[in-house]
N, C-alpha and C positions, 0 to 999 in steps of 0.2 A: 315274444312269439317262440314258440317251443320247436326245436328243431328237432327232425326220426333222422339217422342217417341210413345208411343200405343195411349196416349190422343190427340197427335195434328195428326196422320194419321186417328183417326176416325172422326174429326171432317172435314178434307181435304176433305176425302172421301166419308164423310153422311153413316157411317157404325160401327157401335157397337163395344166393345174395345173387347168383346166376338170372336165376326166374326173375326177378326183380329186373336186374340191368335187360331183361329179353325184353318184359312188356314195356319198357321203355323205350327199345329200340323197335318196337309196334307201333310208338304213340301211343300207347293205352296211359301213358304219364309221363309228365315232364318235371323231372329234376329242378332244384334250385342249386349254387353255385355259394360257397363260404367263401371267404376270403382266404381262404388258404386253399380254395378249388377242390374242396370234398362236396360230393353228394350229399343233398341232403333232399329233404319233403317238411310240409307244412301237416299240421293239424288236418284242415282240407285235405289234403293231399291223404293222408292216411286213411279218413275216410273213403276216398274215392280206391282207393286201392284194398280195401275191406270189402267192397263191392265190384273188383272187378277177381278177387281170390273169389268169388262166394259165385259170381258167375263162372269162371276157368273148373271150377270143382263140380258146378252140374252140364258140364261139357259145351259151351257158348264158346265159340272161336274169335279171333281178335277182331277181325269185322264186328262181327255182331253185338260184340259188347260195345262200339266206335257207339253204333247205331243207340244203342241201348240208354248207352251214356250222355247219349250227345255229344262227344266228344269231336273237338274241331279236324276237319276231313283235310287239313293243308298238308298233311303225311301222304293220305289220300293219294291228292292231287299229284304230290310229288313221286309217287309211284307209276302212275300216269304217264307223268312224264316221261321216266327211265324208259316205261316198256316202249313209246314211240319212239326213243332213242333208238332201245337195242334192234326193232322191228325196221328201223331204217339204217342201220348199221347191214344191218343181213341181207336188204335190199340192194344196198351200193357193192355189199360183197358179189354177188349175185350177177348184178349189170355189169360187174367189172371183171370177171371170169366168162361174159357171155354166156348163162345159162336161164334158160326160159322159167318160168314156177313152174309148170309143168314138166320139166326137165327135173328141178327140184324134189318136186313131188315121187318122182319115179325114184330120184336116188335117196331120199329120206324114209320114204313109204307113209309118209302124209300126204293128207289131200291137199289139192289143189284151192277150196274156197278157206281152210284152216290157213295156209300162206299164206293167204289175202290178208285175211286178218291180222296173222302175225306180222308181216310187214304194214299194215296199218296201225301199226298197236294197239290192236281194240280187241284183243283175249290174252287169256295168260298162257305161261309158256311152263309147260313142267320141266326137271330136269332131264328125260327121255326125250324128250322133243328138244330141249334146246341142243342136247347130246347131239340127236339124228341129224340135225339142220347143218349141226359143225362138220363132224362127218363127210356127210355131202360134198361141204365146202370147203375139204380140208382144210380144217383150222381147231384149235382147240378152243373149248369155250367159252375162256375168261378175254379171246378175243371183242369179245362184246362190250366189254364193261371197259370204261375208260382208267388210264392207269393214275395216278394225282403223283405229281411231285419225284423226284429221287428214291430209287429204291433204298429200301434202310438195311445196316448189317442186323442191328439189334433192336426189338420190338416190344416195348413194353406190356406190359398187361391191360392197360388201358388207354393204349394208345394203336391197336389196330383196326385196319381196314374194315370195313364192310362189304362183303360183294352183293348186290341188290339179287334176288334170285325169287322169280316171279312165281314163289310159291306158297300159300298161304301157310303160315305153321312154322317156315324154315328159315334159320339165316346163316351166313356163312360170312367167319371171319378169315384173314388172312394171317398165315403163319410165319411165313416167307414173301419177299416179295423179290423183284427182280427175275432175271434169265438163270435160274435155277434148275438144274437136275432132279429136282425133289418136289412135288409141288401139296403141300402142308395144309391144311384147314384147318379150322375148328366150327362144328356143325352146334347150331342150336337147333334142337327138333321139338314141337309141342305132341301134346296127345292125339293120335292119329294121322299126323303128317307123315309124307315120306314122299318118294319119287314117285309114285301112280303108276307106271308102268316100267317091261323091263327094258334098259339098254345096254348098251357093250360102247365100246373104246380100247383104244391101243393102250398095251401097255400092264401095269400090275399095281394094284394098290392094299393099303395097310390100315384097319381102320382099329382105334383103342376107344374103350366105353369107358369115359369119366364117369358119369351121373346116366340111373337111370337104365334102359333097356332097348335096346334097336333089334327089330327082325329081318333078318337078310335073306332074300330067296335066292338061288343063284339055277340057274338052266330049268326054274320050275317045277324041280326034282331036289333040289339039297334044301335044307329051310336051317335056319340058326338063329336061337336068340341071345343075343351076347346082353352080360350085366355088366355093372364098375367094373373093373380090370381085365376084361374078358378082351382079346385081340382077335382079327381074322385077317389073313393074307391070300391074296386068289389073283387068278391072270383076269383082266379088266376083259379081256373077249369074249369070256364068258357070260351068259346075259344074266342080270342083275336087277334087284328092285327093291324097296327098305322100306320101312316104315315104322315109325316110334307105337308100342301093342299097349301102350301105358295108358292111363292117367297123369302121370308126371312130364316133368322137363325130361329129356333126355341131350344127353353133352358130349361128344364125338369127336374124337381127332383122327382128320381121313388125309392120309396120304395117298398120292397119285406120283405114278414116276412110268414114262416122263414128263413134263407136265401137259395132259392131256383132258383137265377138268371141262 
């Protein structure tokens, strides 16, 4: 059986070893395991990823290729899951501050039957909305997401966190972890993703373009498109909203200080 590893399917394919590990962390495909614990893919496996590069390129987003594919939905499910996690996370924050959703609704400026939901997990959450809710409830909003294990001093390249972030197109790793003054990411963005609307938070953040091209709007009024190496640094008050204007992956390292994600 002929083994692809992550270097020779990006090169097959004219597609970055990044894009590779994203649709992976989509379930758009699942890796096999060497015995020396390198990635690799099967024959099959290259096919099916011949066919989800030739769908990503006439613009079909990771759902739709799941669909497409038939690809098994137990990622799905498990997203599913998260979101009635974080939607009852938010609830007990809620009931335990003594504030009404309607209470909520006024200090987030969402509605009232959009809570319902949210606290039922049965819609997604952008990052503006998960923003405004924390806000609200004074908390920052990796308060949501549960922490695993001992914070680490040192974090390998293939050995970071995922924060699950209920946005289709995006993922975010962790830079740092721990009670930190600094609070680090590293953003995976697809073609057309971004936060959907604008938000604010305390604080000031610092974002560098690895791969690819992000557009930032900040009060509505400034617009920037930053490429590879391009940096921007702004006060987080100011309102805010991004989105990858590409065709390609775009690769991001967003700092937040203090940590107010």
């Amino acid at each position: 059986m002929k083994k692809y590893f992550v270097g020779d399917i990006s090169k097959i394919l004219n597609v970055s070893t990044s894009t590779i590990r994203f649709w992976e962390r989509e379930g758009l495909i699942k890796s096999k395991r060497s015995k020396g614990r390198f990635r690799y893919f099967t024959e099959n496996d290259l096919e099916t990823l011949k066919k989800i590069k030739l769908l990503k390129d006439k613009g079909y987003k990771s759902e739709a290729i799941k669909e497409i594919l038939k690809i098994d939905k137990s990622e799905t499910s498990n997203e599913i899951l998260k979101r009635e996690k974080i939607g009852d996370k938010i609830k007990r924050l809620r009931q335990r501050n003594k504030i009404s959703v309607k209470e909520l609704a006024k200090k987030s400026g969402l509605s009232v039957s959009f809570l319902n939901l949210v606290e039922q997990g049965k819609t997604n959450l952008s990052v503006g909305n998960l923003k405004k809710i924390a806000n609200a409830l004074n908390v920052n909003t990796l308060y949501f997401f549960p922490e695993e294990g001992t914070p680490r001093e040192l974090i390998r390249a293939g050995e970071r966190k995922s924060i699950f972030m209920d946005i289709k197109g995006v993922r975010m790793e962790l830079l740092a972890e721990g009670n930190t003054a600094m609070e680090p990411h590293l953003f995976y963005i697809e073609p057309g993703a971004g936060s959907e609307e604008f938000y604010t938070h305390k604080g000031e953040e610092f974002i560098y373009v690895l791969m690819g091209k992000l557009k930032i709007c900040i009060e509505g009024k400034t617009e920037y498109i930053l490429g590879p190496g391009d940096s921007l640094y702004f006060e987080s008050m100011r309102p805010h909203k991004w989105i990858n204007p590409t065709d390609n992956m775009t690769v991001v390292i967003w700092v937040n200080t203090p940590p107010t994600f």
